[in-house]
N, C-alpha and C positions, 0 to 999 in steps of 0.2 A: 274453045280451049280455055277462055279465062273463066266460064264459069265454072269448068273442074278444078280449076285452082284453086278460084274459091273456098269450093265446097269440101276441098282435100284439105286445104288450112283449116275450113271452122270443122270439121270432123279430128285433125289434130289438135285444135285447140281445147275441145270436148273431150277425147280422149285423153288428153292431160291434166284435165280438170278433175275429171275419173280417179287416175291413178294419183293428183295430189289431194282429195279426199282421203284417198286408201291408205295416203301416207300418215297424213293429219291423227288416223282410227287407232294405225297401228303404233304411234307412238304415244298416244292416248290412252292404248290399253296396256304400254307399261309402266305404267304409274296408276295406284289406286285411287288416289282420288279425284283423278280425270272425270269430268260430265258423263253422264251415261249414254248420250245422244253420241258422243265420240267414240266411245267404246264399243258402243255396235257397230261403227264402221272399222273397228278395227276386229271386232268378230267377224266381221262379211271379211276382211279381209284372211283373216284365220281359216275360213271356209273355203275361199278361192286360191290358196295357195296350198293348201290341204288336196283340192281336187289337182293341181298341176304338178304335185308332192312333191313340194319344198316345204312341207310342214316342219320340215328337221335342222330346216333352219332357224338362226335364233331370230328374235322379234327386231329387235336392233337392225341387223344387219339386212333385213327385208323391210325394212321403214328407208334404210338408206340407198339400196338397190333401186326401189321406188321411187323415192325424192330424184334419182341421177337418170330414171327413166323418163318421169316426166318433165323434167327441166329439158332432157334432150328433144323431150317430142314439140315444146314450144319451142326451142330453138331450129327446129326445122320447118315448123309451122312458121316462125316470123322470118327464113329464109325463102320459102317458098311462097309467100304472100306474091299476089300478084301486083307489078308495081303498074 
């Protein structure tokens, strides 16, 4: 049992590292002269929210959706760490 805790934490932790990339892309690519290497992950992310079609949402409010997803998913990952 403690190894699936483990490995449920470092898959939330990865998971949130994920999605705070994606946040990093998307609010990268609202501003032009953002690095280019950012801007593609904020085009992956344009892509991936395109296919789950929340494209109609604005870029702002999906950087900040984002940021409050993955803050939550490491706050449950350093809750459920096994002590």
């Amino acid at each position: 049992m403690r190894t699936l805790s483990w490995l449920v934490m470092v898959l939330l932790v990865l998971l949130a590292g994920a999605f705070a990339a994606l946040t990093l892309g998307t609010f990268a690519s609202l501003m032009s002269d953002s690095p280019l290497w950012l801007r593609s992950l904020g085009g992956v992310e344009a892509a991936l929210s395109g296919a789950l079609g929340t494209a109609g949402v604005p870029g702002f409010t999906r950087a900040l959706g984002l940021a409050v997803l993955s803050s939550g998913l490491l706050a449950l990952a350093a809750y459920l760490k096994p002590r």
